[in-house]
TORMAR-393024 format. One record per residue (C-alpha): x, y, z. Coordinates in steps of 0.001 Angstrom, whole numbers, plus 500000, padded with zeros to 6 digits. Example, Ala and Ser with C-alpha at 12.3 -4.5 7.8 and 13.67 -1.06 7.14 Angstrom:
% TORMAR-393024
512300495500507800
513670498940507140
This chain:
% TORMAR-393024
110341174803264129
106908174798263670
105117178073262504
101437179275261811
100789180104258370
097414181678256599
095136178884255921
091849179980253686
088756179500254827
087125176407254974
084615174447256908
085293171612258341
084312169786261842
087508168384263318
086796166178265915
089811166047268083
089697164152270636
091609164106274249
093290160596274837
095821159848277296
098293158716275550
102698158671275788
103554162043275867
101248165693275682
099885164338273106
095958164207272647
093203163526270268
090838166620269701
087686167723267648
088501171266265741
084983172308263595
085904174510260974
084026176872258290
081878174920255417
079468172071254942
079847168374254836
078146166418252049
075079166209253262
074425169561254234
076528171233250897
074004173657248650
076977174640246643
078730177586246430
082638176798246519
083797176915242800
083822174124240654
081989171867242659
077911171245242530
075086170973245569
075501167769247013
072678167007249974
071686163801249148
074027161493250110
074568159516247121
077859158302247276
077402156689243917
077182160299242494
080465161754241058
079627165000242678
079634163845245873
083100161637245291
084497164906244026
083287167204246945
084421164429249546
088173164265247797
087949168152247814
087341168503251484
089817165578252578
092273167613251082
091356170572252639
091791169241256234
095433167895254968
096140171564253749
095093172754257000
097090170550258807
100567170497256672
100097174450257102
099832174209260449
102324171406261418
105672169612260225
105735166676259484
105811163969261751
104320166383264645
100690165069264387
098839162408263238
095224162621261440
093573159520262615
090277160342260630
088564162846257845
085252163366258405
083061164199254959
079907163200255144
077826164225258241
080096166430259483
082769168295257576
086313167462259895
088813165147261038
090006163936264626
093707164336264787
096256163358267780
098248166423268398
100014168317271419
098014170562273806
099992173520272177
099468172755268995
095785172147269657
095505176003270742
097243177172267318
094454175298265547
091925177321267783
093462179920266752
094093179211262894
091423181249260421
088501179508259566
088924177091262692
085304177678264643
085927175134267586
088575172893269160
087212170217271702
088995167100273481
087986163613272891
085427161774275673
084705158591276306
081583156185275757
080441153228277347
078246149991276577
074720150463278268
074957146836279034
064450134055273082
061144134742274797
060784138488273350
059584137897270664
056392135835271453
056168138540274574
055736141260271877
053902139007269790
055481139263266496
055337135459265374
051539135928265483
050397139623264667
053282141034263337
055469138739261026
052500137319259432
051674140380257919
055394141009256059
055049137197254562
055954134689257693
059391135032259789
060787134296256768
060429137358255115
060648139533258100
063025142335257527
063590141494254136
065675143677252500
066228146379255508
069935146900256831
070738147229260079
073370149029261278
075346148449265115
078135150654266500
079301148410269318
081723145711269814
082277143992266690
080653140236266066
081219136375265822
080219135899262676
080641131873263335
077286132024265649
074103129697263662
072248133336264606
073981135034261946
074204132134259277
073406132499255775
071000129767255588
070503127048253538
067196126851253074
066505130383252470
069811131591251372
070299135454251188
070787136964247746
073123140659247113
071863143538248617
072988146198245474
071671149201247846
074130148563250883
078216149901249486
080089148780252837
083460146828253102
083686143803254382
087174143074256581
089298139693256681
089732138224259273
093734138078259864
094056134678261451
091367132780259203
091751134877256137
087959134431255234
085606137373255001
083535138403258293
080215138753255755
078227135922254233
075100137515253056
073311137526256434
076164139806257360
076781142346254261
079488144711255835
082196144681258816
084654147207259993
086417148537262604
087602151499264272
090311151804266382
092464154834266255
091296156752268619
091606153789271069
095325153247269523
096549157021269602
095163157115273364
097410153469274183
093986152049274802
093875149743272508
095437146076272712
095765143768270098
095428140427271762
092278141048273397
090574143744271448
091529142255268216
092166144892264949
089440143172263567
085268143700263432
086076140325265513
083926140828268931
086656140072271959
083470141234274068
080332139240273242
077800142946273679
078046143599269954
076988139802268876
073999139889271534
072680143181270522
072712142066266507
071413138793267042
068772140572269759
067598142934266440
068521140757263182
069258137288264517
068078134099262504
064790132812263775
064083129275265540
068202129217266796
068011126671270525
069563128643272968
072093125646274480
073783126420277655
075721123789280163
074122120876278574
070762122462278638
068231124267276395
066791127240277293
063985127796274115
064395129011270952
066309132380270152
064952135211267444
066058138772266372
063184140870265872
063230141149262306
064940137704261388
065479138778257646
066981141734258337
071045142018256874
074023142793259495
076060145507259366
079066145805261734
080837149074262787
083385148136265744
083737151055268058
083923149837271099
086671147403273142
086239145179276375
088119146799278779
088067150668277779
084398150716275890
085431153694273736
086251157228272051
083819159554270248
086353159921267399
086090155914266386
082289156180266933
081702159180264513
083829157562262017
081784154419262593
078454156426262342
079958158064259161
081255155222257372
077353153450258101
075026156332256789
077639156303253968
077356152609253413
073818152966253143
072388151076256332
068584152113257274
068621151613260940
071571152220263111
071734150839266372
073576152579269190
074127150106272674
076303153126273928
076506156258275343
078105159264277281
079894158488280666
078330161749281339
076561164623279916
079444166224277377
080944169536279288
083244170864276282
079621172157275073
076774174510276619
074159171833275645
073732168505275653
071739168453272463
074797169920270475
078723168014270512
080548166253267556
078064162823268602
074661164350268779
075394166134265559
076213163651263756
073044161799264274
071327164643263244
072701164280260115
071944160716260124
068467161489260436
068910163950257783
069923160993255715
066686159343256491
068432156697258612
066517155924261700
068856155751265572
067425154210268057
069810154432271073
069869152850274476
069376155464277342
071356154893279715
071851152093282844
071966154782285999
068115153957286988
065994154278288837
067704158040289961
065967160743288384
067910162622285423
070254159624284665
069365159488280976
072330159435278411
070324160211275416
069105163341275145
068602164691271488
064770164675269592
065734162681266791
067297159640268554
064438157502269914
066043156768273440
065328153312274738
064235152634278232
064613149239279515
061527146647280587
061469143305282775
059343141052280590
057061138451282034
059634135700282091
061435135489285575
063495132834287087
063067131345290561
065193129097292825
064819127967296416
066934126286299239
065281123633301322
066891123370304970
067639120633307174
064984122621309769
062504122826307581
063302126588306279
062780127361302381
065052130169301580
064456131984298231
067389132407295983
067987132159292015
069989130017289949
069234128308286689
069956124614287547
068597120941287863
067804120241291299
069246117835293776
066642115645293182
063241114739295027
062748113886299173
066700113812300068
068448116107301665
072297116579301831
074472117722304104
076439121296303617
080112122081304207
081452125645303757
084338126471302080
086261127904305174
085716124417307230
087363122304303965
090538123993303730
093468121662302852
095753124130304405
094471125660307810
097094128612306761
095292129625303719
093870132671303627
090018131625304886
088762135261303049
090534134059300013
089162130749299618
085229131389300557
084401132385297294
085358129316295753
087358130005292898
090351127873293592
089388123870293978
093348123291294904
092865124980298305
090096123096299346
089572119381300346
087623117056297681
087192114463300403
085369116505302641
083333117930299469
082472115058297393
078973114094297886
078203117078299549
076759120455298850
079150123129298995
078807126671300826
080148129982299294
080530133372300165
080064136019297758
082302139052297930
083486142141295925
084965139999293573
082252138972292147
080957142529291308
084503143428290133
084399140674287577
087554138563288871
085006135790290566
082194134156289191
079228131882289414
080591129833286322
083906129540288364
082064128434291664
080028125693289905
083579124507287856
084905124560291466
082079122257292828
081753120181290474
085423119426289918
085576118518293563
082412115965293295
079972118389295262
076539117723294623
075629121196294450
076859124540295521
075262127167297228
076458131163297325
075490132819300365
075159136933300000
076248138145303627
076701142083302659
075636143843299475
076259147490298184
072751149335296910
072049148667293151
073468145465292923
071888143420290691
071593139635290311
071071137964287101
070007133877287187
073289132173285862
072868128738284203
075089126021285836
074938122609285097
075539121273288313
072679121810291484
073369125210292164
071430128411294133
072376132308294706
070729133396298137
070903136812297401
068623138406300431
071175139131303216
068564137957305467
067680134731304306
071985134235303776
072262135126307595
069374132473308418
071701129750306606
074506130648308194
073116130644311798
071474127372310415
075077125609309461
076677127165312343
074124125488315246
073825122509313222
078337122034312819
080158120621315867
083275121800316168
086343121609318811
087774124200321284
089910124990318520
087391125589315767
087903122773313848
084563121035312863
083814117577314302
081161117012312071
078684118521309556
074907117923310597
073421121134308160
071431119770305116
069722121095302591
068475120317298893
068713122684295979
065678123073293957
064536123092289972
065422126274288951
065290126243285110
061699126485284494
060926129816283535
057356131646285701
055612133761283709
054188136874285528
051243138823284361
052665141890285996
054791142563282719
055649144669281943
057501146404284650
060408149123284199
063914147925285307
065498149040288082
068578150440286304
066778151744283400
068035155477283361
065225157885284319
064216161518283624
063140164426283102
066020164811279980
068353167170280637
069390170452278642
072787170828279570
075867169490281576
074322171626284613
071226169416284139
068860171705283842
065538170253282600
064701170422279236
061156170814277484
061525167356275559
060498164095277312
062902161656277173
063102158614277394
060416158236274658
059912153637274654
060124151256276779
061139147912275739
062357144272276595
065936144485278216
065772142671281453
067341138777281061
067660138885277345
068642135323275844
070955136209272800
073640134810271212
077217135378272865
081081135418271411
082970132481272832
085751134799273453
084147137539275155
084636138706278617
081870141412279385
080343138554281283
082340136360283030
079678133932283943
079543133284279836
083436133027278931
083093129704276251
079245129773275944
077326130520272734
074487132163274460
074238134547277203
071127136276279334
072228139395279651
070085142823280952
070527146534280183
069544149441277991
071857148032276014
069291145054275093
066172147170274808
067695149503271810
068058146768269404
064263145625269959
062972148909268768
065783148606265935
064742145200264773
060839146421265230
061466149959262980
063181147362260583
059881146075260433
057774149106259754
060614150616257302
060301147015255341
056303147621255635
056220151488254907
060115152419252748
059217155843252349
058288157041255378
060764159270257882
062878158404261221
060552160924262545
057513159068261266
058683155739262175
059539157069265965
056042158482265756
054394155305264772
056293153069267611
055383155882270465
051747156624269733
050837153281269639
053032151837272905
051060150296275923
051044151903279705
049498148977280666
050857145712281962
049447142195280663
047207142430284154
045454145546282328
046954147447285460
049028150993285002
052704149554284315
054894149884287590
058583150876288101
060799149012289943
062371151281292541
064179151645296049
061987152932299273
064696154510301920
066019151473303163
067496150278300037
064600147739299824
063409146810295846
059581148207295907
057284148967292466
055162151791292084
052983153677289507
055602154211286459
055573157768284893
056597159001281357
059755159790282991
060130156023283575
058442154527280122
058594157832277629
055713156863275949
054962153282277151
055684150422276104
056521149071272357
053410147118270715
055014146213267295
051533144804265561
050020148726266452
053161150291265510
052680149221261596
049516150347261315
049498153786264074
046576155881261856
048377159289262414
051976160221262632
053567163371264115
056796163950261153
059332166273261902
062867166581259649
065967168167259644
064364171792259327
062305171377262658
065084170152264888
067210173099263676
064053175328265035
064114173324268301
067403174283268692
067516177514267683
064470178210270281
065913176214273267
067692178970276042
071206178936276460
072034177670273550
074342180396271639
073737180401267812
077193180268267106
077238176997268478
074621175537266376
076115177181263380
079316175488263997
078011172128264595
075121172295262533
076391174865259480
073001176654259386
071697180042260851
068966180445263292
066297181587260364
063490179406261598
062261179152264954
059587177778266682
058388179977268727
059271177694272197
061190173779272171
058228172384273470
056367172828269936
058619171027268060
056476167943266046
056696165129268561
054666162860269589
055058163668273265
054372166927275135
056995168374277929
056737171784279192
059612172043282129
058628175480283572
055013176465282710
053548179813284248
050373180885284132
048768179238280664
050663178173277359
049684176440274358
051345173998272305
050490172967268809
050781169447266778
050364168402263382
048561165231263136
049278163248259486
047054160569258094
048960157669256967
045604155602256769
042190155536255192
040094158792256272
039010158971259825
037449161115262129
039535161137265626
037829162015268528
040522164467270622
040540163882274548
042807164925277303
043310164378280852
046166165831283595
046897165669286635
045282168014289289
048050170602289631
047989171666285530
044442171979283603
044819170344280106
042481171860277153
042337170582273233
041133172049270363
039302171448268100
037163168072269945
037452166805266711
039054166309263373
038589164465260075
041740163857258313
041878162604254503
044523159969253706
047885161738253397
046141165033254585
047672166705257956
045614168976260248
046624170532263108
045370170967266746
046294172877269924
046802170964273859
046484174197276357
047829173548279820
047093176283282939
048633176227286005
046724175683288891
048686175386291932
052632175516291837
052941172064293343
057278171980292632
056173168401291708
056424167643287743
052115166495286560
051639164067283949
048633163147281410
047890162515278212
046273163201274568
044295160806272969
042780160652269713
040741157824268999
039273157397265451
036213156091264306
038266153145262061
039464151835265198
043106153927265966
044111155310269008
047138157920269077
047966158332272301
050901161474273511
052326161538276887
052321165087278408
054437166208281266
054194169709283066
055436171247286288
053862174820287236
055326177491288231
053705181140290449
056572182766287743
């Protein structure tokens, strides 16, 4: 019989998580009384101040023992043996452990001494080369760290995601430039179990995973999520090799190149931290750990592809749960997050990323599109997509659908349109031909797929295949698929309907149904050649939107989010042969893949680049320098546009807003050199927290282990380079500290707002010394309470040639 003892007081953070799992049996976060290492001043007998994380240092080794063995203490007290299971202790960012225990036994920790919070476990998800000449980085930006070559030398990159394939020439410890130790980074390196060799090799200096969440919840599964950093998924290869991948690697797919791949920071060293699974994504409890284990291991960039299925309801705010806070200590640690913001676009208030010292990643269509067209019989040319060859100049072939070449007039005609099963269908009648497919559910649901369709044709002798999209649910998206046979996706409902009328006149058939003959042709054409659009570029249709979002009843909160924009539409990366999160890539090397998911390791591979450049500056600074400096104009010189849906569910673009871009979009060469930066650190966000309403200051004791002794007055004057009052009545002012990281300069301070909010600075101008800060004030006044959020901008443009630029968002209120 279990019974509750007095446990002394202690602090710890114990992250125990809710899984479903065999059983009552959970996995829940408990925070407890006392600091983790990197927040520790001293205090508790016998045992020195330990906030730098310096896991080298015997004081921190000693404190970290000391408070492993407090959570066991608390836990033996508590429990029997064999009636819970501890699954991790967490030391370093947060003081706590995640432990897989019975609802009733979760409520005697709540109510244990020294125990400040119990919360269940949630879930995360993924937020699934031409880039880097787009960006420009082979020509203004890697020059000036030595050549490709050098790019990223020395930085370490850290990604929370789905492991890697460490076999892929992206991540290869080249000959030519072979890389040497790396004695800052102190992370493990796992074996794999079936090869026995070591998943690092220089290029990759650490790999780990984390599954016990995943396991205690009956999640997990061995044979396809392998206990390994292994990726069984193919998004946590793509995003590395997207950030740190070796330059110059020939993206090969079906046969066919498709250019030359790069990471954005070529040089820059791998770190893995599997967190995340193919079929479940994941659970907060493996991500912390992974997030703890990296800051400890030293990386200086951490890369986060994932987020929230939802904003977190076990807290008030959204800025304050066992995740957010342990990024804050991250940051803290001086490592920089850039995380991707979420896929629910182009809604408003979709963003997953919510906390000032992530930099949230919106996603971009670049200038590189793909194009396809069927030629009819009549004349017609419907548009469609489809990376293939064509059928080949002046001839036409005729078209036989997959319902009209069944082998047995019994089969299921629903079940065979999609052509994913050559056996039912009639290679006599196919050969030669091209063949016509239906595309259904199954295709969205991932059991059907373009790869299968063109195996199916092409086993069968078809010349070519076409997909015809007859019905489609809103937000579907359709990514160009490389084939290798003639192949084309006619995915406006429309132009699939004018085929099918088209085959339908064109096929004789009997009283019975049964065709007589085929008479539809059509050719296929050259799809592979990539178009190149000046109106890049342009915000993705999924790309999660704002205004951010203060708390779980998504209320709006006076911080912009996102805060960049960059590439994540049709990404070219490199792919594990063995993953499934696309089915159209099961076997390939490479895979084009969109999502948030592929804009957040751009901006990591760029601020690998400006930490390599400037090693002592803060996240803070280095968010600063990539924001200030972005773009809200296209390549056209036009205002960037947003892809979004007018009422009928019809794709239109119009003018994109801050709550679309953040900032703009990322210009790496102006991001090394910005002029000014806007710093903030840990003492600031505590003040943004401790001045945003609703949040209790118990809460941010508990999660944070400070008091609410500083306070800024109101959120919206925290340091950022970015402006967002939610609910502004009558006139308010907002102040910034502006730091020279240059030469001295005079900037020149400007401002303009829309017409529903009057925008003042002060003073018109300011010389700033190299190193020097000075502050200055942006005033906004409500002029009419429109109930429509108004948007501008700061600019300060000095007289050495920088330009700062800071978005500002404002709605107005009568009260």
């Amino acid at each position: 019989m279990m019974k509750l003892k007095s446990v002394e007081s202690v602090f710890t953070i114990m992250i125990l998580l809710s899984v479903s799992i065999i059983g009552k049996s959970e996995v829940y976060i408990v925070t407890i009384e006392g600091e983790p290492v990197i927040s520790y001043k001293g205090g508790v007998n016998g045992f020195e101040a330990t906030e730098k994380l310096d896991v080298t240092s015997d004081l921190v080794t000693s404190y970290s023992s000391h408070l492993e063995q407090k959570h066991d203490t608390i836990l033996d007290t508590l429990f029997d043996d064999g009636n819970y299971k501890k699954l991790y202790s967490y030391k370093h960012l947060i003081n706590g452990f995640a432990v897989h225990v019975s609802e009733e036994q979760a409520e005697m920790l709540r109510r244990a001494p020294g125990v400040k919070s119990v919360d269940k476990d949630w879930k995360v998800r993924k937020l699934t080369t031409h880039t880097p000449e787009f960006l420009g980085l082979p020509t203004g930006v890697w020059p000036t760290g030595g050549g490709f070559d050098r790019a990223g030398e020395e930085i370490v990159i850290g990604f929370v995601d789905s492991g890697i394939f460490p076999y892929h020439p992206s991540f290869e410890n080249q000959n030519t430039e072979p890389y040497g130790p790396i004695p800052k980074y102190r992370g493990k390196c796992e074996v794999d179990p079936d090869t026995k060799k070591s998943f690092c090799n220089g290029k990759i200096v650490g790999a780990q995973h984390f599954a016990e969440a995943a396991m205690a919840a009956g999640a997990f599964n061995p044979e396809v999520d392998f206990a390994s950093p292994l990726d069984g998924d193919g998004h946590g290869s793509h995003t590395a090799a997207i950030a740190a991948g070796n330059n110059g690697i020939p993206v090969q797919v079906q046969g066919y190149e498709f250019g030359k791949a790069s990471g954005m920071a070529p040089r820059a060293r791998i770190a893995v931290y599997k967190a995340l699974y193919r079929n479940f994504g994941g659970f907060v409890a493996d991500v912390v750990a992974a997030i703890e284990q990296a800051v400890h291991d030293g990386v200086d960039i951490l890369n986060l592809s994932v987020g929230p299925n939802s904003p977190p309801a076990t807290t008030k705010t959204t800025f304050l749960n066992p995740f957010d806070a342990t990024l804050l200590s991250a940051v803290k640690a001086g490592v920089f997050v850039a995380q991707a913001s979420g896929n629910g676009g182009p809604a408003a208030k979709t963003i997953v990323s919510y906390s000032p010292w992530i930099a949230s990643v919106a996603a971009a269509v670049d200038d590189r599109r793909y194009k396809n067209h069927l030629t009819l019989g009549n004349g017609k040319i419907l548009a469609g997509t489809g990376l293939s060859p064509s059928t080949g100049p002046n001839k036409k072939f005729t078209m036989v659908a997959a319902n009209d070449v069944l082998l047995d007039s019994s089969a299921m005609k629903s079940s065979a349109s999609d052509c994913q099963r050559p056996e039912v269908l009639n290679g006599i009648m196919v050969k030669g031909n091209i063949l016509l497919c239906g595309y259904s559910f199954n295709f969205v649901s991932g059991s059907a797929s373009i790869k299968k369709v063109a195996e199916t044709a092409k086993s069968l002798g078809a010349i070519g295949f076409v997909l015809a999209v007859e019905n489609v649910s809103p937000g579907t998206k359709f990514d160009p698929v490389p084939v290798g046979i003639p192949g084309i996706v006619i995915t406006d409902v429309s132009n699939s309907m004018e085929l099918i009328d088209y085959y339908n006149v064109s096929t004789l058939r009997d009283w019975t149904g049964r065709v007589k003959s085929f008479k539809g042709t059509g050719s296929i054409g050259n799809g592979m050649e990539a178009i190149l659009y000046k109106s890049a570029p342009m915000v993705a249709l999924f790309s999660a939107r704002g205004p951010n979002i203060k708390d779980y009843k998504f209320q709006d909160a006076d911080l912009l989010k996102p805060d960049i924009l960059a590439p994540g539409s049709l990404i070219w990366a490199s792919w594990s042969p063995n993953g499934t999160d696309e089915p159209n890539y099961v076997g390939e090397k490479f895979a084009m893949i969109s999502g948030t998911s592929m804009a957040a390791p751009h901006i990591s591979g760029i601020a690998a680049l400006i930490k390599q450049k400037h090693p002592d500056w803060s996240p803070a600074a280095i968010k600063s320098a990539l924001m200030t400096t972005s773009n809200t104009l296209d390549r056209g010189y036009r205002p960037i546009l947003a892809q979004q849906y007018s009422g009928a569910e019809t794709l239109t673009f119009i003018p994109a807003t801050p709550f679309d871009y953040g900032s703009g979009h990322v210009n790496p060469r102006a991001a090394l050199d910005p002029g000014l930066i806007f710093d903030a650190g840990y003492e600031d966000y505590l003040g943004f927290l401790c001045t945003t309403p609703g949040i209790d200051s118990h809460e941010i004791l508990n999660y944070t282990h400070q008091p609410c002794n500083y306070t800024l007055g109101h959120p919206y004057n925290l340091n950022s380079p970015s402006v967002a009052i939610s609910h502004l009545v009558g006139t308010q002012t907002v102040t910034r500290t502006a730091t020279n990281v240059n030469e001295e300069e005079t900037y020149t301070i400007t401002s303009k707002m829309g017409p529903a909010i009057a925008i003042e600075t002060s003073p018109p101008a300011m010389t700033i010394g190299p190193g020097a800060s000075q502050k200055f004030t942006v005033t906004l006044t409500v002029r009419s309470a429109s109930g429509a959020y108004s948007f501008g901008e700061v600019l300060l443009k000095g007289d050495r040639g920088h330009k700062v630029r800071l978005p500002v968002v404002a709605m107005g209120y009568d009260r």
